[in-house]
N, C-alpha and C positions, 0 to 999 in steps of 0.2 A: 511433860507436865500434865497431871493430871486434874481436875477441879469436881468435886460432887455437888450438884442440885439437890438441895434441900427445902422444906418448905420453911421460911421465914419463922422464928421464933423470938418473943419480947426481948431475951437477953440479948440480942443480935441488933437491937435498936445502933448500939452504941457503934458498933463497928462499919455500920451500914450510914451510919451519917459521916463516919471519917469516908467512907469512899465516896459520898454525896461530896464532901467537900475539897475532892481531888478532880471530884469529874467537871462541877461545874463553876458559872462564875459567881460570885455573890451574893449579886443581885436574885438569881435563884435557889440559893439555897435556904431549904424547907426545915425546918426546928423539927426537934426530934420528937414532941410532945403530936406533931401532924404525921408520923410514920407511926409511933403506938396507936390514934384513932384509925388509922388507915388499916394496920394489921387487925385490930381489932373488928375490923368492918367485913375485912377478905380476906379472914387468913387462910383459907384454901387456893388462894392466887397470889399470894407473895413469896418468893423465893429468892435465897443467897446459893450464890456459887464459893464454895469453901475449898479450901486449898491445902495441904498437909503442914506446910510450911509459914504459910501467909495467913491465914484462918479466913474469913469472911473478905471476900476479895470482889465481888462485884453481888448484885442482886437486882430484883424485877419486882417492881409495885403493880402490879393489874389488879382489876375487878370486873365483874360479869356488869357488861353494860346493854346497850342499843347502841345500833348504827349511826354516826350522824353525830351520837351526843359529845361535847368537848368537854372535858376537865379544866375549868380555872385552875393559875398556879395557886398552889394552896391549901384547894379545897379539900374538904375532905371525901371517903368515899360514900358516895351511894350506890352500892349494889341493885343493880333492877331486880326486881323477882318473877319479868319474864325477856330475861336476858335472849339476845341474837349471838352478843358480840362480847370479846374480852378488850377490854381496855389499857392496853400496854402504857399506864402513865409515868412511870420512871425504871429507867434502864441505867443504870451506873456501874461501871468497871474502872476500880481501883488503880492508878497510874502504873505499879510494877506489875500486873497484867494486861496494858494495853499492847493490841497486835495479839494477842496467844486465842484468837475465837471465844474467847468466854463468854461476852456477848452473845454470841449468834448460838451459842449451846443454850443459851437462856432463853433466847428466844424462841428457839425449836422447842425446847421444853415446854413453854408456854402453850404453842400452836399445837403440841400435841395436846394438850390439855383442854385446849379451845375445842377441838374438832372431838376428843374424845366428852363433853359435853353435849355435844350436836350445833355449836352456835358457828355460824357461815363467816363470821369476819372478823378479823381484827384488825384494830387502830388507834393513833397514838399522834402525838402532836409531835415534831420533830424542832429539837433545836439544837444552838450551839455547831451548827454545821455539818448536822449529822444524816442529811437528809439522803447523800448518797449510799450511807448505808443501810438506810431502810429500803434505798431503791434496791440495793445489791439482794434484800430480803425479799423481795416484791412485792412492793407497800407503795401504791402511787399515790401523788397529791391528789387532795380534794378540792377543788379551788370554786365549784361553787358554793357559796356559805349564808347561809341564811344571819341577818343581820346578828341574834343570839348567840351562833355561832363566834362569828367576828368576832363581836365581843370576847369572849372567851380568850379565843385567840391571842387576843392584843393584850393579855395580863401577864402573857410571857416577856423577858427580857431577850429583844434583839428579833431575827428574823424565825416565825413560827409557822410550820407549815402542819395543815393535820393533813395525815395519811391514813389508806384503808388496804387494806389486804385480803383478798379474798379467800375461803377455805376451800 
């Protein structure tokens, strides 16, 4: 199995919310009118993982952030314009590629791209019980949160933990 990283393009909306709608629960899933502001915002940091067979099979929402800062569900992006960090806010892989690494190909993607920017960290709010995999990535909790924080936090559905990773 092979899958290519590609950077995110508009036509790719459509495919990238059916995998949004495999990967998570209801409650969090984001309309697709919030993924065209979002590409529009960073499209130099949104990529789908594409497949020969499968087309557009998993893909990676980030933007150039700061350390620290949390993404409400929802929101849309504000890229910093004197970014540290990328901000890995939605990671989804399509149900007939779960288990095959596409994930962790994304994410390496990313972190090369992080590092080849120069910015020190990445991080990403973890849910749906996914946190062990971020540990596997080496992303640990941040568990002290400034109230603002919190908040943030808490607009996800279920248990949300933000994580950082150092470069």
């Amino acid at each position: 199995m092979s899958v290519h990283i590609r950077l995110m393009r508009e036509q790719d909306i459509p495919a990238v919310f059916r995998v949004q709608t495999q990967a998570y629960v209801s409650a969090m899933v984001e309309a697709e009118s919030i993924f065209r502001k979002r590409l529009a915002a960073a499209p130099a940091t949104c990529w789908v993982a594409e497949d020969a067979s499968a087309g557009v099979c998993a893909y990676l929402m980030a933007y150039p952030s700061t350390s620290g800062k949390i993404s409400s569900l929802g929101s849309d992006f504000h890229p910093a314009t004197e970014a540290d960090s990328l901000y890995l806010h939605d990671l989804a892989v399509g149900t007939a590629m779960h288990g095959r690494g596409v994930g962790v190909q994304l994410v390496r993607h990313a972190e090369a791209y992080a590092t080849s920017a120069g910015w020190t960290t990445l991080h990403l709010v973890s849910v749906q019980s996914t946190k062990a995999f971020w540990q596997k990535q080496d992303f640990v909790e941040v568990t002290a949160l400034s109230p603002e924080q919190a908040s943030a936090l808490m607009t996800y559905s279920g248990p949300a933990y933000y994580c950082m990773k150092q470069l």
